[in-house]
C-alpha positions as CSV (number, residue, x, y, z in Angstrom):
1,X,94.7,92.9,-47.1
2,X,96.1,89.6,-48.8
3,X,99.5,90.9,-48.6
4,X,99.1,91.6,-44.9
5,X,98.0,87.8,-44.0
6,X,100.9,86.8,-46.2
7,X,103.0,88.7,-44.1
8,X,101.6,87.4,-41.1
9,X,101.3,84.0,-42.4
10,X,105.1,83.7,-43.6
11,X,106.0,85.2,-39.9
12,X,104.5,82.3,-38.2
13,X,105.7,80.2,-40.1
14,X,109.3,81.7,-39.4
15,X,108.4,81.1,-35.8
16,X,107.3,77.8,-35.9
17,X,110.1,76.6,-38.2
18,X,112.6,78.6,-35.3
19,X,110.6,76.9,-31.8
20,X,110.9,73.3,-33.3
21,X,114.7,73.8,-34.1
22,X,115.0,75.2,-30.9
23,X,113.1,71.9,-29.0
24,X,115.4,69.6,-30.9
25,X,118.3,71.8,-30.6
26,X,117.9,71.1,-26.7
27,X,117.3,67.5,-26.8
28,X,120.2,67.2,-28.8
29,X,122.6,69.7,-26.4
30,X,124.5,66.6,-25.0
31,X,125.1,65.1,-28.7
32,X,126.3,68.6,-29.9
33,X,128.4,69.1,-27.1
34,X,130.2,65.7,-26.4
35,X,131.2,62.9,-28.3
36,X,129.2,60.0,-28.8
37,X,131.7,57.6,-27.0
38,X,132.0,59.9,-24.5
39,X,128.1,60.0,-24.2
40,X,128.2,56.0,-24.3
41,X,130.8,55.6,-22.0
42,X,129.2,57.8,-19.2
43,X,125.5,56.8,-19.5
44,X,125.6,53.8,-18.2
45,X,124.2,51.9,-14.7
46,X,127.7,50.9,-13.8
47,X,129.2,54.0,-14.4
48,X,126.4,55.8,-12.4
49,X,127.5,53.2,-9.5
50,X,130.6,54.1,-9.4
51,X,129.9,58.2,-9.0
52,X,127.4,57.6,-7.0
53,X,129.4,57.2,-3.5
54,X,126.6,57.2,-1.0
55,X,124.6,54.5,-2.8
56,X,121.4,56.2,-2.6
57,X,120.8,55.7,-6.3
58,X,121.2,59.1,-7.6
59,X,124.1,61.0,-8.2
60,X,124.3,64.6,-6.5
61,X,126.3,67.3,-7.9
62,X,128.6,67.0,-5.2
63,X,129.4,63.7,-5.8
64,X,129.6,64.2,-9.7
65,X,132.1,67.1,-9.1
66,X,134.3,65.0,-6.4
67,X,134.4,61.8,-9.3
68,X,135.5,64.8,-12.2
69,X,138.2,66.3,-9.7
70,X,139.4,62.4,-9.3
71,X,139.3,61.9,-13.4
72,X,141.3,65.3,-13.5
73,X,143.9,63.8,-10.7
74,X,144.1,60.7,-12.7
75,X,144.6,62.6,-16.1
76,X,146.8,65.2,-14.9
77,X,149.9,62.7,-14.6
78,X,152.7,65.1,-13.8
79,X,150.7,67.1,-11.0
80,X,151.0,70.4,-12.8
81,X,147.4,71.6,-12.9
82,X,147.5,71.2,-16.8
83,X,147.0,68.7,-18.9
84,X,148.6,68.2,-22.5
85,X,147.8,66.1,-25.1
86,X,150.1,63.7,-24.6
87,X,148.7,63.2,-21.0
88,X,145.4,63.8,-22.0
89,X,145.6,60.6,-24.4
90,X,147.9,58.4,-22.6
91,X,145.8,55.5,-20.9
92,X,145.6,56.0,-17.4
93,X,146.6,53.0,-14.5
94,X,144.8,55.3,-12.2
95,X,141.2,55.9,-13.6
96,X,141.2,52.0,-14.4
97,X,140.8,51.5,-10.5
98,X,137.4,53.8,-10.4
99,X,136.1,54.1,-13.4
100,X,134.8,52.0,-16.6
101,X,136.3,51.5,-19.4
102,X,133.8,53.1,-21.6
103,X,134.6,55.8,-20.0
104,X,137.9,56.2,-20.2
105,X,137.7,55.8,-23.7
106,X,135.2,57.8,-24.3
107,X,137.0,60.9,-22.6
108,X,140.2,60.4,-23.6
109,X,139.8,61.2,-27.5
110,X,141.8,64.5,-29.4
111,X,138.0,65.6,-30.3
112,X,137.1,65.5,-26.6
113,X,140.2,67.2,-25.5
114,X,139.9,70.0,-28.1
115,X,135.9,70.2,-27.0
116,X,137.1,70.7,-23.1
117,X,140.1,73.2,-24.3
118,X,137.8,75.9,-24.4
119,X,140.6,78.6,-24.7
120,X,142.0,76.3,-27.8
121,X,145.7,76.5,-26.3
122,X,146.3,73.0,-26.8
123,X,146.1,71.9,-22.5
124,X,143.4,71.7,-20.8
125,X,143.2,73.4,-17.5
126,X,141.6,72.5,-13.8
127,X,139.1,75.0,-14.6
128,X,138.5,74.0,-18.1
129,X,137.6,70.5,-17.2
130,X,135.6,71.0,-13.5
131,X,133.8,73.8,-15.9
132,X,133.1,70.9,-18.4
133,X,131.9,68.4,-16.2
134,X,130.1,71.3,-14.6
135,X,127.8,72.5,-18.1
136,X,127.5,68.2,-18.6
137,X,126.0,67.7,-15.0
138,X,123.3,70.5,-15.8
139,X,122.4,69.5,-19.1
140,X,121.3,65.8,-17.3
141,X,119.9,67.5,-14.7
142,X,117.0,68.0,-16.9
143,X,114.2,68.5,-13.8
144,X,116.9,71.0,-12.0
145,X,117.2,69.0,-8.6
146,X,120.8,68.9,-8.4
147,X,120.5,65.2,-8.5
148,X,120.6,62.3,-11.2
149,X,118.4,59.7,-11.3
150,X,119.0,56.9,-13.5
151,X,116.6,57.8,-15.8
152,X,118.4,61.5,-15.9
153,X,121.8,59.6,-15.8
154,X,120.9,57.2,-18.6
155,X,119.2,59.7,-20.9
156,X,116.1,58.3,-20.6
């Protein structure tokens, strides 16, 4: 009988140890899967203003798409669809005119580059980044409206 309720005891402890990992492993999903500059740079009220187009003071998916397909433009200097390293790094006169700073630099790192490059062959592709942007817009989108407010935006 004692060995049983160790059993059992030592199984739910397993399970509790597992379904608090797995609570902070989801508050922590952006961390894990961007930078922190990158993280930074976008989470902010003036960066929200800028994506947000229609200034109804959220940001739709729509509208967060249409800004990453812009970043991609602005990134993809040569027009080929692909982006290398070297234009992947390069500072660019373009995405000055729409977006911050902060998050410019926070995109435009080798660790971010190598995060997007999910098939690791050293470019990253259209679909690559719009499939990015695409996973960070849902992870914000924490009540599943297809919107951001700016307490979604910001983190809060």
């Amino acid at each position: 009988m004692s060995q049983i309720l160790i059993r059992w005891s030592s199984a739910f402890a397993m399970l509790t140890a597992a379904l608090s990992c797995a609570s902070l492993a989801i508050a922590d999903d952006m961390v894990s899967f961007a930078t922190g500059g990158y993280a930074r740079g976008l989470r902010t009220m003036d960066e929200m203003h800028k994506i947000d187009t229609d200034g109804d003071g959220t940001v739709s998916k729509a509208e967060w798409l249409a800004y990453q397909e812009k970043v991609f433009m602005a990134l993809d200097k040569n027009k080929t669809g692909i982006i290398d390293e070297k234009e992947f790094l390069a500072p660019s006169s373009e995405m000055v005119t729409f977006a911050t700073g902060g998050y410019a630099r926070g995109l435009q790192t080798r660790e971010m580059m190598h995060k997007i490059d999910t098939d690791g062959d050293g470019t990253v592709s259209h679909d690559e980044f719009i499939a990015y942007e695409t996973k960070v817009f849902d992870m914000m989108d924490k009540n599943h409206t297809e919107s951001l407010g700016p307490q979604e935006f910001l983190g809060k």
